[in-house]
N, C-alpha and C positions, 0 to 999 in steps of 0.2 A: 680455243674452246676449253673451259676447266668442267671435267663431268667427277662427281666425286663417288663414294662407294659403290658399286652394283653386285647383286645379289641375283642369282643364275640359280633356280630351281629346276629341277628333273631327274629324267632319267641318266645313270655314267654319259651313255652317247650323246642324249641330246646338250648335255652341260660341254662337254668337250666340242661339241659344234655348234652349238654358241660361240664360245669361247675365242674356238678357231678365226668365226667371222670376223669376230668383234676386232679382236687381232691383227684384222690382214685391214683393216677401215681407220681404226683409230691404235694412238698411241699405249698399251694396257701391259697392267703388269699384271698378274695372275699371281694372288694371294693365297689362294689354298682355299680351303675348306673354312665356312664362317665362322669363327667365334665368338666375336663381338658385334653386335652392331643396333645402336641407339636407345646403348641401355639395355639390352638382353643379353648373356650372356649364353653360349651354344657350350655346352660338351658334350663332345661325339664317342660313343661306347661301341663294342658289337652288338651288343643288342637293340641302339636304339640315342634317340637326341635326349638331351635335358636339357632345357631352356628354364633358365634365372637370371635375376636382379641384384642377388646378393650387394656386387659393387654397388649398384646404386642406391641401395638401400641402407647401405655406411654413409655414404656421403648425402642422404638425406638426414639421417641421425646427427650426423657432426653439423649439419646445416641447422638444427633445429637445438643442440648442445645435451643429444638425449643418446650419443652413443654411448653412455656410461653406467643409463638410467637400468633401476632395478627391472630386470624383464618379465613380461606376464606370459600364459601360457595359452592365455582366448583372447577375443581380439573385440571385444567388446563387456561390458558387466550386464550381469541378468537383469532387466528392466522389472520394476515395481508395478504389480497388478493394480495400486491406488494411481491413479493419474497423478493424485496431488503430490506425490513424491518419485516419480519417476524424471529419471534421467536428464532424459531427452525432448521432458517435455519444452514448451514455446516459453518465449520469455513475457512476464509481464512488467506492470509498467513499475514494478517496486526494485527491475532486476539494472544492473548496470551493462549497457552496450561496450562491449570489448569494442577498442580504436583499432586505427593502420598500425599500432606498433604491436600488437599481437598479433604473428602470422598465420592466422589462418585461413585464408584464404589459400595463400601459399602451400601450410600443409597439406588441404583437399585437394588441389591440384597436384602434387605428389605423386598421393595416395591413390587419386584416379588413373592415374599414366600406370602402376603398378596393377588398378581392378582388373584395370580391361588391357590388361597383357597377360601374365603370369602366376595372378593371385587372385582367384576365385574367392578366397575365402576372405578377403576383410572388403567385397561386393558391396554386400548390404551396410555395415558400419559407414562407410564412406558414404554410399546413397543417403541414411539418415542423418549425420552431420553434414552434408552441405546443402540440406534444406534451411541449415540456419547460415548459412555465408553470408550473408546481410547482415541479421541481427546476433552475431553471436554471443553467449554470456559465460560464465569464467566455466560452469558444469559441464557444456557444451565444450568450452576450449580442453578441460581433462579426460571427455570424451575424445577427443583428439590422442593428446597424451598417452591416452591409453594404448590405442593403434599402436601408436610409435614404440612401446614397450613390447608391445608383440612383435611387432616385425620386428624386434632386436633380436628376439627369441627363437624367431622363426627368419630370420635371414636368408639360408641356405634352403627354402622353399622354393620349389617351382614344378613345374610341367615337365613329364615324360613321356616321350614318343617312344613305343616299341614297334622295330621293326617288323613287317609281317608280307612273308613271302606270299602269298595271294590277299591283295587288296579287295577284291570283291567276295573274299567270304569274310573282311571284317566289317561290320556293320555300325552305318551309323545311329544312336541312340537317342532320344532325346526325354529330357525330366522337366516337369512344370510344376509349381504349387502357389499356393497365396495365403498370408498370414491375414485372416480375417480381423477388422479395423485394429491391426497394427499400430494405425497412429490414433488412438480411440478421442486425443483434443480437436481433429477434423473430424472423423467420421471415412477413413480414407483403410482400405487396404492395401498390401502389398503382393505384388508380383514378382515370382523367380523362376527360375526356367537355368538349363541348361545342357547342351549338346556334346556326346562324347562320340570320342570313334580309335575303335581301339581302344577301350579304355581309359581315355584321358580326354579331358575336358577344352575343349577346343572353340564354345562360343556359350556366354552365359551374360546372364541380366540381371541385375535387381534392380526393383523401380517402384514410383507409387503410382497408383492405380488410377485412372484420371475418370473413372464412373465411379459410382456411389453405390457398394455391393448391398443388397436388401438381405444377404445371408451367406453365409460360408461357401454354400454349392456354390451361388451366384461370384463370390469370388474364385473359388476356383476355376469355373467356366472362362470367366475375365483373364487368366492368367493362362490356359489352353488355348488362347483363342490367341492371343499375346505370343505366347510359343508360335502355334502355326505360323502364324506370318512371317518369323523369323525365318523359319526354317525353310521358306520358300526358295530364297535364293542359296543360302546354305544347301538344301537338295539338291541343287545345281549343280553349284561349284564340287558336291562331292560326287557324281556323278562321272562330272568330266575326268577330276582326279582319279580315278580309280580306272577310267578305259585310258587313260593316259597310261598310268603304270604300268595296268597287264599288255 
């Protein structure tokens, strides 16, 4: 039998008896404390974890030939109130379809393995370019680009866990909003949302809104209601977490 990494959450005791078990059943070697593992990066402080990408965020750079590229400082460009000169708008049929030999598909694939791990912040970006992953056109591909210039910039980004000697007096938070028709060539709002505990952000969304908002409240109702659900099983899991601990 080949078993490959395993990763032992809890408390000192309960890790060491695991450990112990696992020990006396199967063949194991006992590596220490995590650092690595599938692309995140752990460093362990006293006060607390920080989880990054930084490595893999090079070696997406050198993969795309933009580890050299001049860096930006935001992770998208301010969208044009005129539909007809915005960005991100749809392509029409005057515009040229990028081929298989432009990665982008590629690069949104990336970029999502990075949303929804450790970078909250270029969520939404990512959410609005791979609405065009089918039809992509060269503005759309430098909307890409762009990302990439940030994350160079912002490499060394990630998540911080501070420790906190009673867990059930930290609380967990939760934020929702909605960018009312957002994408104003459908008619479509957007939904974001997201959940902190301890002060760090531990589950979050951006996404397009699959009703058709009649008004701002109405979107934001859409995107509370969106939240709730989430947090359903989230309240859970944090619940158990926290009488596990104490």
């Amino acid at each position: 039998m080949y078993v490959d990494d395993l990763n032992i959450i809890g408390s000192p005791e309960e890790i060491r008896q695991a450990a112990d078990y696992l020990k006396s059943e199967f063949e194991m070697k006992d590596l220490g404390t995590t650092k690595y593992c599938l692309g995140l990066q752990f460093e362990h402080t006293k006060g607390g974890i920080f989880i990054h990408q930084s490595n893999y965020i090079e070696k997406v750079l050198k993969h795309f030939h933009m580890n050299n590229a001049y860096p930006l400082s935001t992770p998208m460009v301010v969208r044009s109130l005129d539909v007809n000169k915005d960005l991100f708008r749809p392509p029409t049929h005057n515009d040229e379809i990028l081929g298989p030999e432009v990665l982008y598909l590629s690069a949104i694939g990336a970029w999502m393995y990075l949303a929804n791990n450790t970078r909250p912040d270029i969520a939404f970006p990512v959410n609005l370019l791979a609405i065009y992953s089918s039809t992509p056109i060269k503005r759309h591909w430098n909307g890409v680009k762009h990302i990439l210039r940030y994350l160079r910039e912002t490499s060394d980004m990630g998540l911080y866990f501070e420790w906190h000697e009673n867990a059930k007096a930290t609380n967990l938070v939760g934020y929702s909003d909605a960018g009312y028709l957002s994408d104003p060539h459908k008619a479509i709002s957007q939904s974001g949302y997201v959940f902190m505990y301890g002060g760090t952000a531990i589950s979050w969304r951006s996404t397009k809104q699959t009703l058709v908002a009649t008004s701002s409240n109405h979107a934001e109702l859409i995107a509370l209601y969106e939240a709730g659900v989430s947090v359903y099983g989230l309240d859970h899991s944090y619940i158990m977490f926290v009488n596990r601990v104490d």
